[in-house]
C-alpha positions as CSV (number, residue, x, y, z in Angstrom):
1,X,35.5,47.0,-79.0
2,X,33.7,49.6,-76.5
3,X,35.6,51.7,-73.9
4,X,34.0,51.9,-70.2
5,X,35.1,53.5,-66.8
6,X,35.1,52.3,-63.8
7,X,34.9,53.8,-60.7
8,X,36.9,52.6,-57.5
9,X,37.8,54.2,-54.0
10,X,41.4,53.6,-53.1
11,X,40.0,52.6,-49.4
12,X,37.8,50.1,-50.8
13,X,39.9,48.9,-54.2
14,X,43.1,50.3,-55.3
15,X,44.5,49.8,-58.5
16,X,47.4,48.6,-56.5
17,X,45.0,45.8,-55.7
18,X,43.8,45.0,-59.1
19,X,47.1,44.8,-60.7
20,X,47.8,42.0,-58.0
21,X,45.0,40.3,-59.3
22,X,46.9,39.3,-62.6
23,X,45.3,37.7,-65.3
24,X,42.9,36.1,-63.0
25,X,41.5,39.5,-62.8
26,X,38.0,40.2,-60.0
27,X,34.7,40.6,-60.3
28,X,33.6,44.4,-60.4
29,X,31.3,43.4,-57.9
30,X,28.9,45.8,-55.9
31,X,27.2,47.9,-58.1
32,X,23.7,48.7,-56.8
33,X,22.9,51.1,-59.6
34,X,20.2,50.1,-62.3
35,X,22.5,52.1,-65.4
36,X,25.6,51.2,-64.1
37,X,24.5,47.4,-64.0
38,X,22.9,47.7,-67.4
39,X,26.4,49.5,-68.9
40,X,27.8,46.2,-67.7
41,X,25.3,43.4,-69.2
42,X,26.6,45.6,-72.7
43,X,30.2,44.6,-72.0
44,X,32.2,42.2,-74.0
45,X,35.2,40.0,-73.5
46,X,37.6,42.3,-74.4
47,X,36.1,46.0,-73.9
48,X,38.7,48.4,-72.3
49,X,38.5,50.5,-69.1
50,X,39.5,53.3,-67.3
51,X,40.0,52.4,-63.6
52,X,39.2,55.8,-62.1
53,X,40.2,56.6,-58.7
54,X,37.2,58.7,-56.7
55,X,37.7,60.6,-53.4
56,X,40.9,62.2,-53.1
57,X,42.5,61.5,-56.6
58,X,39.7,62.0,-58.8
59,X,42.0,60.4,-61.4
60,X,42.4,58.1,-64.2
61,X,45.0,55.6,-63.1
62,X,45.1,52.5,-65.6
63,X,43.5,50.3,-67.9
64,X,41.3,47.5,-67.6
65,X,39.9,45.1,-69.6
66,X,37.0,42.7,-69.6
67,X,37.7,39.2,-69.1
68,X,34.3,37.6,-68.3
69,X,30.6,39.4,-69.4
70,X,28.0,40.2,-67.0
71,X,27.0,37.4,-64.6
72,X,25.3,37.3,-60.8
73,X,27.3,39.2,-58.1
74,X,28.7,37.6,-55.8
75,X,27.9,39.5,-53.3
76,X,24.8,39.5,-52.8
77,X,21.4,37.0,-53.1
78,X,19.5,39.5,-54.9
79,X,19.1,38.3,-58.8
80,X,18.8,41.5,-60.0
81,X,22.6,42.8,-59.5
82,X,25.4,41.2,-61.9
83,X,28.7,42.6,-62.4
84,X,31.7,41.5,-65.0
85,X,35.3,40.5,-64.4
86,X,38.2,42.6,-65.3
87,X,42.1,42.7,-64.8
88,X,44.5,45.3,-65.3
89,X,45.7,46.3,-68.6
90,X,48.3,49.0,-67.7
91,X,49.1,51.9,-65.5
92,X,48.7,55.5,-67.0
93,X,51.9,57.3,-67.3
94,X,50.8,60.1,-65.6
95,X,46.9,60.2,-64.3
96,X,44.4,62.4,-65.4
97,X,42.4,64.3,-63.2
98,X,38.5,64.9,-63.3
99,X,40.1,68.7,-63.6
100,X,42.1,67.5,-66.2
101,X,39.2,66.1,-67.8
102,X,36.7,69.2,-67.2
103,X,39.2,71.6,-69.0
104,X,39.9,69.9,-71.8
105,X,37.1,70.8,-74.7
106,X,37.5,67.6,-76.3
107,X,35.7,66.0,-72.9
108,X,32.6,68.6,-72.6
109,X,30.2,65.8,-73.4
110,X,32.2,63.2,-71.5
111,X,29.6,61.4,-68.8
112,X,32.8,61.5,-66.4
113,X,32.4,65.0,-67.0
114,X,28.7,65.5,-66.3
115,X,27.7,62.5,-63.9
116,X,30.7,62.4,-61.6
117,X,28.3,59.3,-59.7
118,X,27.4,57.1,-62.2
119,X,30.0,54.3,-61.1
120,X,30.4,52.4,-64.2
121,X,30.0,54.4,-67.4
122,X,30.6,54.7,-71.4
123,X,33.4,55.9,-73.0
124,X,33.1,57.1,-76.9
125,X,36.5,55.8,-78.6
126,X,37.4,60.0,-78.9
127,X,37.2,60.4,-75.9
128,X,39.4,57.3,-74.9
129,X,42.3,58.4,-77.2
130,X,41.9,62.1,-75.5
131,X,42.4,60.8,-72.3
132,X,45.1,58.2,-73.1
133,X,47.1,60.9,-74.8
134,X,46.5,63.5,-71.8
135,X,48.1,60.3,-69.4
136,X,50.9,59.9,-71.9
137,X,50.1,56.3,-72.5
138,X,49.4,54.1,-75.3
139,X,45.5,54.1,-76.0
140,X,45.8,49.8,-77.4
């Protein structure tokens, strides 16, 4: 199993919205960056997420995982943007801030940490246990 983030504005998809989703889950659909696309075609059924909150709460919030690999987006015509499905795993007991995030030295090579843009991204199993232990919930 690999461990992602993904990165959602509460105006445009809460995690209020994705945990209404069910197990049906939605397509993370949207992306129109060439990494962040790629990130996805590597994803597995299976994978776990952060669901990140940008803007204002520049927070972890939950977890997501992948229910359905990389396929053509939905949203647009253009065969060169896929996306994968995910649903919502859990809430975090407590979310974790980018700030949270920058001052803890087990993060300092964290891509969250240094590419606060990059809207889908990887997380290294150490760091997924850091942050799930900072949030006060269950990393599995």
């Amino acid at each position: 199993m690999r461990y992602w983030l993904f990165k959602s504005e509460a105006s445009t998809w809460s995690w209020d919205q994705q945990v209404a989703k069910g197990d049906e889950g939605e397509e993370w659909d949207g992306v129109r960056n060439y990494q962040a696309r790629n990130f996805m075609r590597e994803m597995k059924v299976g994978d776990r997420g952060f669901f990140y909150l940008s803007q204002k709460e520049k927070a972890v919030v939950g977890i997501v995982e992948v229910i359905a690999e990389a396929h053509p987006d939905s949203t647009t015509d253009d065969d060169r943007w896929e996306c994968v499905d995910i649903k919502a795993v859990r809430p975090f007991e407590q979310p974790v801030t980018l700030d949270d995030c920058k001052a803890d030295p087990r993060l300092k090579d964290m891509v969250l940490v240094n590419n606060t843009r990059l809207s889908v991204q990887p997380v290294t199993e150490a760091e997924w246990r850091a942050v799930c232990e900072m949030g006060a919930t269950k990393p599995d």
